[in-house]
N, CA, C and O of each residue as an XYZ file, in Angstrom:
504
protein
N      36.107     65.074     -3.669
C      35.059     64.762     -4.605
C      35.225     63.310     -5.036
O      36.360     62.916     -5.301
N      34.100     62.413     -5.135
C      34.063     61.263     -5.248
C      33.155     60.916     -6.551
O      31.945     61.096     -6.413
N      33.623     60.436     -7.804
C      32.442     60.255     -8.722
C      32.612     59.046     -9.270
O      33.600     58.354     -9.025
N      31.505     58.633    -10.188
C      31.263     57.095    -10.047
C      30.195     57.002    -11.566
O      28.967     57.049    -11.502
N      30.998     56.860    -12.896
C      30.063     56.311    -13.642
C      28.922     54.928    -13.836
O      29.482     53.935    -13.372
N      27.859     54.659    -14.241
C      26.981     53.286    -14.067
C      27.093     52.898    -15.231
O      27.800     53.669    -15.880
N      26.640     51.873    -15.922
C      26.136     51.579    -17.512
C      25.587     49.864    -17.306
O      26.174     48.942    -16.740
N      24.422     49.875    -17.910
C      23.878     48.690    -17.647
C      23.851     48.243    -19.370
O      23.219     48.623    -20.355
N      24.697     47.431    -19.150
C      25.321     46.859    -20.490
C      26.145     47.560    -20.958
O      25.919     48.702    -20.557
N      27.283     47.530    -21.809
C      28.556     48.365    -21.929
C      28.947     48.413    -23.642
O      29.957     47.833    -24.039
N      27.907     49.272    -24.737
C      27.298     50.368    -24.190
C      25.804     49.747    -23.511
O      25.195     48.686    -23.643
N      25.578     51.003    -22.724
C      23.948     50.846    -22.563
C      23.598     52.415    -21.649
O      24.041     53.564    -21.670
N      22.504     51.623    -20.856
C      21.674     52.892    -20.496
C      22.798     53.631    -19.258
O      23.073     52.992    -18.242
N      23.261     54.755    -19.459
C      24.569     55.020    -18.250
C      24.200     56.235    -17.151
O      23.332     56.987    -17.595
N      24.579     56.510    -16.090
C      24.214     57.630    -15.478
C      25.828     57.819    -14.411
O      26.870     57.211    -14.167
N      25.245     58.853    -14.126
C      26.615     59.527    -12.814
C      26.593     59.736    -11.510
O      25.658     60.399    -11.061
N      27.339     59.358    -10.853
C      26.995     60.750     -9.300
C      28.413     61.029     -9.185
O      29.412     60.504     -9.677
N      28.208     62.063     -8.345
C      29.348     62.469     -7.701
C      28.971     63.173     -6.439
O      27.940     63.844     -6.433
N      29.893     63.059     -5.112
C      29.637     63.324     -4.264
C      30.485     64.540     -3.636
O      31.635     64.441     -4.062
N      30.385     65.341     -3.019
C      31.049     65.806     -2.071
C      31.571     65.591     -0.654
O      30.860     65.057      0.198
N      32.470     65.893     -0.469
C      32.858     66.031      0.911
C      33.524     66.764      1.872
O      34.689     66.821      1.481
N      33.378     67.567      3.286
C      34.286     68.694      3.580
C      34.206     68.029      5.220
O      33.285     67.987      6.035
N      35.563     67.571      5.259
C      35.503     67.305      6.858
C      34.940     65.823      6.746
O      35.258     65.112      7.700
N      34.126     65.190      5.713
C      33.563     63.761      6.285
C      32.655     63.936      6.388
O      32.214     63.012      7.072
N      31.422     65.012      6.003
C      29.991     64.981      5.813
C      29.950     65.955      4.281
O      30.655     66.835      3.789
N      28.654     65.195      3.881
C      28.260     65.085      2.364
C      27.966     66.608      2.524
O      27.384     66.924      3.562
N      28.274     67.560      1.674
C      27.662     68.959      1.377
C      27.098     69.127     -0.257
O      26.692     70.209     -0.683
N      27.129     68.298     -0.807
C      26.714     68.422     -2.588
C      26.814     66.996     -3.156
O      27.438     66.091     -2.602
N      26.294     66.907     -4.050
C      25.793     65.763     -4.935
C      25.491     65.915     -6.164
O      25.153     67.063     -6.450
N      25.490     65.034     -7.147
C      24.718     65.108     -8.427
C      24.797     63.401     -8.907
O      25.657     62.521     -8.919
N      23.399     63.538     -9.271
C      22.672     62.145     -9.626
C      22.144     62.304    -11.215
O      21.013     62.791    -11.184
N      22.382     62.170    -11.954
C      21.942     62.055    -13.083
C      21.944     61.421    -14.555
O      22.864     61.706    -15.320
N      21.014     60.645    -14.910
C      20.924     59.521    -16.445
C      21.702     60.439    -16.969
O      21.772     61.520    -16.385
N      22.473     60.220    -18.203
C      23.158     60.426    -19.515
C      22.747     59.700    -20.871
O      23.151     60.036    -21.984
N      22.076     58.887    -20.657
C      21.515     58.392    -21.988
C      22.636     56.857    -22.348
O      23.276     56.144    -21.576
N      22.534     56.834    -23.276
C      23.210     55.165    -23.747
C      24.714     55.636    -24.034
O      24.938     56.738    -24.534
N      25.572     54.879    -23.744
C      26.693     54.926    -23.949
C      28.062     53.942    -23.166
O      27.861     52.795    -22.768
N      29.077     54.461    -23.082
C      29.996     53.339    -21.993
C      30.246     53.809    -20.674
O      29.817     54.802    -20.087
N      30.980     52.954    -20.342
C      31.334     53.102    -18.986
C      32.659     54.106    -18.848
O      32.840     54.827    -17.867
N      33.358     54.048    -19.745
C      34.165     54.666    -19.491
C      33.836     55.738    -19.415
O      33.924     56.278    -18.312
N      33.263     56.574    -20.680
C      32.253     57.899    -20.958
C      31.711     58.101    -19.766
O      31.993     59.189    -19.264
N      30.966     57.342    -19.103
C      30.317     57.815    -18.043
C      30.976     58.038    -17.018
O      30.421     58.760    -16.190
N      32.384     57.513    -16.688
C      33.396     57.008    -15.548
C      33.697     59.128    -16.248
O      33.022     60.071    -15.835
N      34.639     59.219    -17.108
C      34.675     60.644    -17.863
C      33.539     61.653    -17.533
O      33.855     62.563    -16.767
N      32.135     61.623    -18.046
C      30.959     62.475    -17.741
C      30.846     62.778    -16.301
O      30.514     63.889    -15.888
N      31.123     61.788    -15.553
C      31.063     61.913    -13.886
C      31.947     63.283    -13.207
O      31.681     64.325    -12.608
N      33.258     62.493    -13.759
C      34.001     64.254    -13.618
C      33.989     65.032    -13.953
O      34.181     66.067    -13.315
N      33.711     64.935    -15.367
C      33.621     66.417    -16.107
C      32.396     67.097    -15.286
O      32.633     68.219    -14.838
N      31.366     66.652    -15.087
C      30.516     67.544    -14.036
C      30.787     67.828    -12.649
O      30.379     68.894    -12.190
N      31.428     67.005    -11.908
C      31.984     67.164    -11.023
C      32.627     68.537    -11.008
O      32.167     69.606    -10.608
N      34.038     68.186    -11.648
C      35.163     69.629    -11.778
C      34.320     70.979    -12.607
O      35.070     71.930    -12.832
N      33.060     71.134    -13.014
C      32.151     71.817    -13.278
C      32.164     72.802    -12.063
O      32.719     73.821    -11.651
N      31.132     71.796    -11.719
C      30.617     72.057    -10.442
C      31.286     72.467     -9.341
O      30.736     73.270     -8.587
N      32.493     72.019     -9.084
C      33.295     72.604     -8.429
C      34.162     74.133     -8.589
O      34.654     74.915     -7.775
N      34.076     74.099     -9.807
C      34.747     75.500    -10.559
C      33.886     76.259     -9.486
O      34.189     76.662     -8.363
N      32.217     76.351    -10.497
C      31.239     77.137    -10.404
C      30.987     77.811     -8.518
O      30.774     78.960     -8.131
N      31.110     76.726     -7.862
C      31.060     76.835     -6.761
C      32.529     77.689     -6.282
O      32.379     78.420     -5.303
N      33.411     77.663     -6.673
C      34.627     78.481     -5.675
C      35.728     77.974     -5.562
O      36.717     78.678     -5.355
N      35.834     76.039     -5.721
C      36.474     75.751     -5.101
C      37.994     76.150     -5.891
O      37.884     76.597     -7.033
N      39.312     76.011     -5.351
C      40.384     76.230     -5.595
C      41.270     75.516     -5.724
O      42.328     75.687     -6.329
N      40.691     74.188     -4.847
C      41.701     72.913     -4.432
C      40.786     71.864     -4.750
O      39.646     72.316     -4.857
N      40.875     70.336     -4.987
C      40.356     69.676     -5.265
C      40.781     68.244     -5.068
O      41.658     68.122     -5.924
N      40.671     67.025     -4.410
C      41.168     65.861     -4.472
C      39.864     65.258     -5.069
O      38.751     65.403     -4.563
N      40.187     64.435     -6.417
C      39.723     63.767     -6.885
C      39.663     61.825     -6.101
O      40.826     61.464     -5.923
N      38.948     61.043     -5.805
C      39.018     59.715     -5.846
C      37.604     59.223     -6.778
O      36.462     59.682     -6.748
N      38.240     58.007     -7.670
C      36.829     57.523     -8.467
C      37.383     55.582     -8.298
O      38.398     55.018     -7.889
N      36.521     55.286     -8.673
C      36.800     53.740     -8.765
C      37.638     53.289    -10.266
O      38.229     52.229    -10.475
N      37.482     54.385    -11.143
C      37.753     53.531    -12.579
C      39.569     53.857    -12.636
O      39.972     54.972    -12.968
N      40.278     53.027    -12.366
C      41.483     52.750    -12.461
C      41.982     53.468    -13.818
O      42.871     54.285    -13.576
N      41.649     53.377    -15.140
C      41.902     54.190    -16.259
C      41.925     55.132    -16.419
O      42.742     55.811    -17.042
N      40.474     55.561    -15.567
C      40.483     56.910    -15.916
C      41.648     57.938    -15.103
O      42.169     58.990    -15.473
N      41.766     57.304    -14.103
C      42.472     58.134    -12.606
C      43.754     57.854    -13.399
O      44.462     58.861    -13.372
N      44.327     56.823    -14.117
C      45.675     56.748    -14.401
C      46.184     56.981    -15.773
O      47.250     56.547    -16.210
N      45.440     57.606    -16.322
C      45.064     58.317    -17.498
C      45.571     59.835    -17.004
O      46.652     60.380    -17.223
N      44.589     60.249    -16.376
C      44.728     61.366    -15.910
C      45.839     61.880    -15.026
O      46.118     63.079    -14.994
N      46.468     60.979    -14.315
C      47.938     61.378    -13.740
C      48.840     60.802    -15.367
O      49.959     60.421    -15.023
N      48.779     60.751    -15.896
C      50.009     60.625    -17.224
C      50.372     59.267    -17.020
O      51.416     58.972    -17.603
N      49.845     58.357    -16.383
C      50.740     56.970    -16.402
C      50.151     55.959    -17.300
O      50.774     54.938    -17.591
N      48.627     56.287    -17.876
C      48.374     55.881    -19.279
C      48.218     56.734    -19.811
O      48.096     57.787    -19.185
N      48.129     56.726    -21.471
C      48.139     57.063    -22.743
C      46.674     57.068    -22.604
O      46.100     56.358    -21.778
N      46.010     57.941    -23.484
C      44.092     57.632    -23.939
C      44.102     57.458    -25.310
O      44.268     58.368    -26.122
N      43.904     56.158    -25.600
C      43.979     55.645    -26.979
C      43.162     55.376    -27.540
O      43.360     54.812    -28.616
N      41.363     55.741    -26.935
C      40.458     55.628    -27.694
C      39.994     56.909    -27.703
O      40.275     57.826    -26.931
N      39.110     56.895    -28.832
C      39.136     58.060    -29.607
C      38.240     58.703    -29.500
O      38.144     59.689    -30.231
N      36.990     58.336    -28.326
C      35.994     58.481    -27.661
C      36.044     59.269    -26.565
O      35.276     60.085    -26.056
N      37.234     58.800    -26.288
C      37.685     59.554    -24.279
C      38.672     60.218    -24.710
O      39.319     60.684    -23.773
N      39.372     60.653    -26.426
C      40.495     62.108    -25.677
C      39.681     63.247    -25.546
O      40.029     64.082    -24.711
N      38.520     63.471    -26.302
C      37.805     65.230    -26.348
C      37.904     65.039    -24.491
O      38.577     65.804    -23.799
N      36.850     63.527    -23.758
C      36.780     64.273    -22.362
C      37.779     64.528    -21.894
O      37.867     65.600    -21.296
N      39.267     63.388    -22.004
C      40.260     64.080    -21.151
C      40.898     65.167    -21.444
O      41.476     65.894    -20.637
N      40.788     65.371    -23.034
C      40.835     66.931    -23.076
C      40.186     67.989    -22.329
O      40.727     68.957    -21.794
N      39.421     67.796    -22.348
C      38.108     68.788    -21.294
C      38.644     68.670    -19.967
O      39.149     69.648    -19.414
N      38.551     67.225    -19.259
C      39.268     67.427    -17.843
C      40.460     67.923    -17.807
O      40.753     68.418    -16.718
N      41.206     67.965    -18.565
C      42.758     68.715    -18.541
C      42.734     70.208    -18.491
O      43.527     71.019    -18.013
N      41.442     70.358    -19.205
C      41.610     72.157    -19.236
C      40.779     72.732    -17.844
O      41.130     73.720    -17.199
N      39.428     71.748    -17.502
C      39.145     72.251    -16.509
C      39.719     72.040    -15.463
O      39.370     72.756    -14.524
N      41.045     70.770    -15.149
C      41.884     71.159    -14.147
C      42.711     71.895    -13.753
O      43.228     71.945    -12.637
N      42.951     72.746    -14.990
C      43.958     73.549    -14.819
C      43.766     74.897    -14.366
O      44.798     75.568    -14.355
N      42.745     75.450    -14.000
C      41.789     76.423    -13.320
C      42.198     76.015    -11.963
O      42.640     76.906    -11.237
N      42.127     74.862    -11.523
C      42.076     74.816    -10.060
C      43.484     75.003     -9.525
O      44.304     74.425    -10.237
N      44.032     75.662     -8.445
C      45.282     76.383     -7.948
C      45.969     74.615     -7.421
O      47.194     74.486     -7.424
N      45.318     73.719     -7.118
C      46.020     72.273     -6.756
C      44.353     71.317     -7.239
O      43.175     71.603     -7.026
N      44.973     70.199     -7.909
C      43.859     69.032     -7.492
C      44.476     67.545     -7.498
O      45.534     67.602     -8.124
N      44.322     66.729     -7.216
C      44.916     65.437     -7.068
C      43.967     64.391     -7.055
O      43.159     64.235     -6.138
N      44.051     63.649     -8.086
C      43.828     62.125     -8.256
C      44.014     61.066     -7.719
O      45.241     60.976     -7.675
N      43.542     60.091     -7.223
C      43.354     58.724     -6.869
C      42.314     57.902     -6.848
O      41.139     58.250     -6.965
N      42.789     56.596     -6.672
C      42.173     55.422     -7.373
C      41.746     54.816     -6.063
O      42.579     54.457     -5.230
N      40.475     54.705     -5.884
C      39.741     54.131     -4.579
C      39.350     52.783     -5.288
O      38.864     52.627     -6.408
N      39.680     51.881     -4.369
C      38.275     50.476     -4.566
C      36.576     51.143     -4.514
O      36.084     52.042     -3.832
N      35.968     50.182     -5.627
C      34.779     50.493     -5.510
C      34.245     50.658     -3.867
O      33.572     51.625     -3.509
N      34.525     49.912     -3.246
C      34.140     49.688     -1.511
C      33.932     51.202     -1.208
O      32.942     51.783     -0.762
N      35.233     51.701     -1.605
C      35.192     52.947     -0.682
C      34.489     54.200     -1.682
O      34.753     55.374     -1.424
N      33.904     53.970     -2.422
C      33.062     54.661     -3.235
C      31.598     54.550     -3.287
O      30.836     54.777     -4.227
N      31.400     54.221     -2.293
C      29.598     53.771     -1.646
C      28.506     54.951     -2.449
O      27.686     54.794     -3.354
N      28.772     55.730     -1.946
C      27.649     56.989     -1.987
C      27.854     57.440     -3.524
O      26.812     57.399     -4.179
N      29.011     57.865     -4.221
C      28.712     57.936     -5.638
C      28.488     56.890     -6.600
O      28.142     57.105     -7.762
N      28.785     55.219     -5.863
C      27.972     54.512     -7.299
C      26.740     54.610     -6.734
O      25.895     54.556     -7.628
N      26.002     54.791     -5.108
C      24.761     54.803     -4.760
C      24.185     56.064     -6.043
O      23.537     55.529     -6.943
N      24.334     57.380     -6.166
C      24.117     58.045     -6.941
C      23.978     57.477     -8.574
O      23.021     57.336     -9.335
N      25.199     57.273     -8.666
C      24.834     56.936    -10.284
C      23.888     55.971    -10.499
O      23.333     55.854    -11.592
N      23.491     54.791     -8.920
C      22.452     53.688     -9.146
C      21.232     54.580     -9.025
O      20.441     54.542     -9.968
N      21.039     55.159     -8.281
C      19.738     56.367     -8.032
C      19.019     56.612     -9.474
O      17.856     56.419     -9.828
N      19.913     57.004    -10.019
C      19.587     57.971    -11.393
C      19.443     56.612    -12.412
O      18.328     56.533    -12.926
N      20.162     55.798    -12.690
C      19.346     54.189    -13.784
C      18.340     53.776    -13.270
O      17.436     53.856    -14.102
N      17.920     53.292    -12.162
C      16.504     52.949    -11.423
C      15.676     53.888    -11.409
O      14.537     53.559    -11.078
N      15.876     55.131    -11.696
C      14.973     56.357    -11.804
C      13.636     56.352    -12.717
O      12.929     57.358    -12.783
């Protein structure tokens, strides 16, 4: 799973995607505005629907990659979340990871995150 918050101005107008993948072809997606807010929030909102969505669907296992360096290193324990905005989500991602039997985090360059900032651009130009 690949997700990718937008925000045009920081705060401003923000949206998400997240992509799927099984084998190297796309099987699921989600494109959708969130309204005004940050990037980080949205970098956060991206997964939290993501690992949603993935619950809902079955899955059991999960490799996470996103572009936002904080959030991914946040979420493996190697930062602290010190604003007071992003602990409820990483609270939330903590509990909905813990449902899944394995999932794993990493930190992609934007490059290799094509198709979910394409998504989150989809949904602001919308």
């Amino acid at each position: 799973m690949y997700t990718d918050g937008a925000c045009r101005g920081n705060p401003g107008y923000s949206s998400i995607g997240v992509v799927f993948f099984d084998n190297g072809v796309e099987i699921a997606n989600i494109s959708e505005a969130i309204g005004v807010t940050t990037n980080n929030i949205a970098e956060y909102t991206a997964l939290l629907r993501g690992l949603d969505y993935a619950l809902k669907q079955g899955y059991t296992e999960l490799s996470v990659k996103a572009d936002s360096e904080l959030m991914i290193k946040q979420l493996k324990g190697e930062y602290k979340v010190k604003n007071a905005g992003l602990k409820p989500l990483f609270i939330e991602a903590k509990t909905l990871a813990a449902k899944f039997k394995s999932i794993s985090y990493s930190h992609v360059m934007r490059e290799d995150n094509k198709r979910a900032d394409q998504l989150a651009n989809m949904a602001l130009d919308a």
